[in-house]
DOMINU-433555 format. One record per residue (C-alpha): x, y, z. Coordinates in steps of 0.5 Angstrom, whole numbers, plus 500, padded with zeros to 3 digits. Example, Ala and Ser with C-alpha at 12.3 -4.5 7.8 and 13.67 -1.06 7.14 Angstrom:
BEGIN
525491516/527498514/
//
This chain:
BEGIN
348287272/345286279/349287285/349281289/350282297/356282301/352277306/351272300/359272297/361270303/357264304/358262297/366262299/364258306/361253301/367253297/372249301/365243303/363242295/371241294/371236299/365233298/367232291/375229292/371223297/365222293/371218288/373215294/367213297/366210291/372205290/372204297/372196298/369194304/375192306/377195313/381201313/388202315/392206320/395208315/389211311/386214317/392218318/392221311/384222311/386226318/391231315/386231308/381235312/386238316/389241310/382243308/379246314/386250314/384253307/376254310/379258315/383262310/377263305/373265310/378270314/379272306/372273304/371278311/377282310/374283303/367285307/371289311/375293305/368293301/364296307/370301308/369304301/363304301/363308308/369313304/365313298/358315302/363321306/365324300/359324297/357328302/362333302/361334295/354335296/356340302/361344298/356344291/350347296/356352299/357355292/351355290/349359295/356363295/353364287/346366288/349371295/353374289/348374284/343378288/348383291/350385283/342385281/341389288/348394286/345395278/338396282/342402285/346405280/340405275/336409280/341414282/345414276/340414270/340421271/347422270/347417264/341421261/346428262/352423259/347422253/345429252/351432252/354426247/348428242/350435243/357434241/356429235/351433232/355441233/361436230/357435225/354442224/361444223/363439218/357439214/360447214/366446212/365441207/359446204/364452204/369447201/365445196/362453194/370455194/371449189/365452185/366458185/373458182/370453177/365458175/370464176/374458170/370457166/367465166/375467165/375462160/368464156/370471157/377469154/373465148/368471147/373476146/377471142/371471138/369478138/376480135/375475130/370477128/372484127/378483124/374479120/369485118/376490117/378484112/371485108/372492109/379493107/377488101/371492098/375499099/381497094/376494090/372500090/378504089/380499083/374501079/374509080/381509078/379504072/373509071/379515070/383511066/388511071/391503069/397502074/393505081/387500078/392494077/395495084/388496087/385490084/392486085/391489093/384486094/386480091/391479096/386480102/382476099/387470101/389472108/380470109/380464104/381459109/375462112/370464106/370471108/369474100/365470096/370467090/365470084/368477088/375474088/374472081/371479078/378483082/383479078/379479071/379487072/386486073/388483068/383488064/387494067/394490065/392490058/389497057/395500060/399497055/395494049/402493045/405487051/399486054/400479053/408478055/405482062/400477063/404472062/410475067/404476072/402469072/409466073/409469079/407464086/402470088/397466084/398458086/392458090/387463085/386457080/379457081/379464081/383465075/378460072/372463073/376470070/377466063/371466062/370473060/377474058/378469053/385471051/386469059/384462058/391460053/395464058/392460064/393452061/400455060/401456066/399450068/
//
């Protein structure tokens, strides 16, 4: 919006009373007869311009004072933007001073403490890296310790095992040793006709026989030819009551897991097969 003059407002008041004159008498002016005009008349057009010359007046005394008021906050408004202008040059120069001080003061303390930070550093890097040497040992004779108790564990628990195994295996070898002994002893005392120490020897090697059944250490053909000796001796000790001997031997639980033993016995016994599915 264009701004109009202070100069141009006034004069435009000033008007204001002369339009509002000219147009209440143009009416007039118009409807006037040409008759002459009254005292009466005359008085009143007196006080009409009275009246508007006092309204004049105080149009104009009313536009100066605002002139006055607008020049006076223009003179305010024109202070104060030189103050603030004033204060906003004054800190930026405070701002710039404190600026240059501190650029001037880092300048300083990187020249003459560089070498102290260096040290700072150094020693800092020496220390992390002595903590860390000394940690990576501990955690390394940590980790040794651990391993050496699990080899030492499972060394104790292999040397457990292998001697476990080595027992085994030689009781086993005394099992076959024990069996095959009695055998042989049965067969020599059979050979001498010695009947009963041929039965109990035969009757022995079975029973060793069973203690390593679960684990197959004496072939079943092994087992099978002691108890047809057996029964073989049985009979020869007592040719009348072979049978009735036989027949009290069987019922006897010794026998429970030696069927298929028994069975493989049969087949060159044959009086042992009735005795056998009687059993049954």
């Amino acid at each position: 919006m264009p701004r109009v003059a202070p100069n141009q407002v006034f004069h435009f008041i000033a008007s204001i009373p002369v339009i509002v004159l000219l147009t209440l008498l143009s009416p007039a002016l118009a409807q006037q007869k040409p008759a002459p005009s009254s005292i009466h008349s005359q008085t009143r057009l007196e006080d009409r311009v009275n009246e508007l010359e006092s309204r004049l007046n105080a149009a104009e005394q009313k536009a100066a004072s605002a002139a006055m008021e607008k020049d006076y906050i223009t003179r305010i408004q024109k202070q104060y933007e030189a103050y603030y202008e004033k204060a906003f040059n004054t800190q930026v120069t405070i701002v710039s001073t404190l600026a240059l001080f501190i650029t001037i003061v880092l300048a300083i303390a990187a020249k003459f403490g560089f070498d102290t930070f260096d040290r700072r550093i150094d020693t800092a890097l020496t220390e992390a890296s002595a903590q860390l040497r000394t940690e990576f040992n501990q955690q390394l004779r940590t980790e040794l310790d651990a391993l050496r108790a699990s080899n030492a564990e499972r060394i104790s628990g292999l040397e457990a095992a292998l001697t476990e195994r080595i027992t085994q295996q030689e009781q086993d070898l005394q099992t076959r040793s024990d069996y095959q002994y009695q055998f042989a002893q049965g067969l020599a005392a059979g050979a001498d006709e010695r009947h009963a120490d041929a039965r109990n020897n035969f009757r022995g090697a079975l029973a060793i026989y069973k203690l390593g059944k679960a684990r197959q250490l004496i072939p079943r053909r092994s087992a099978a030819s002691a108890a047809r000796n057996f029964f073989v001796a049985v009979r020869k000790e007592d040719e009348d009551n072979a049978l009735d001997n036989a027949k009290r031997e069987l019922v006897n639980e010794f026998y429970n897991d030696l069927e298929d033993e028994l069975a493989l016995a049969a087949v060159d016994l044959n009086w042992l097969g009735p005795l056998l599915k009687e059993r049954k």
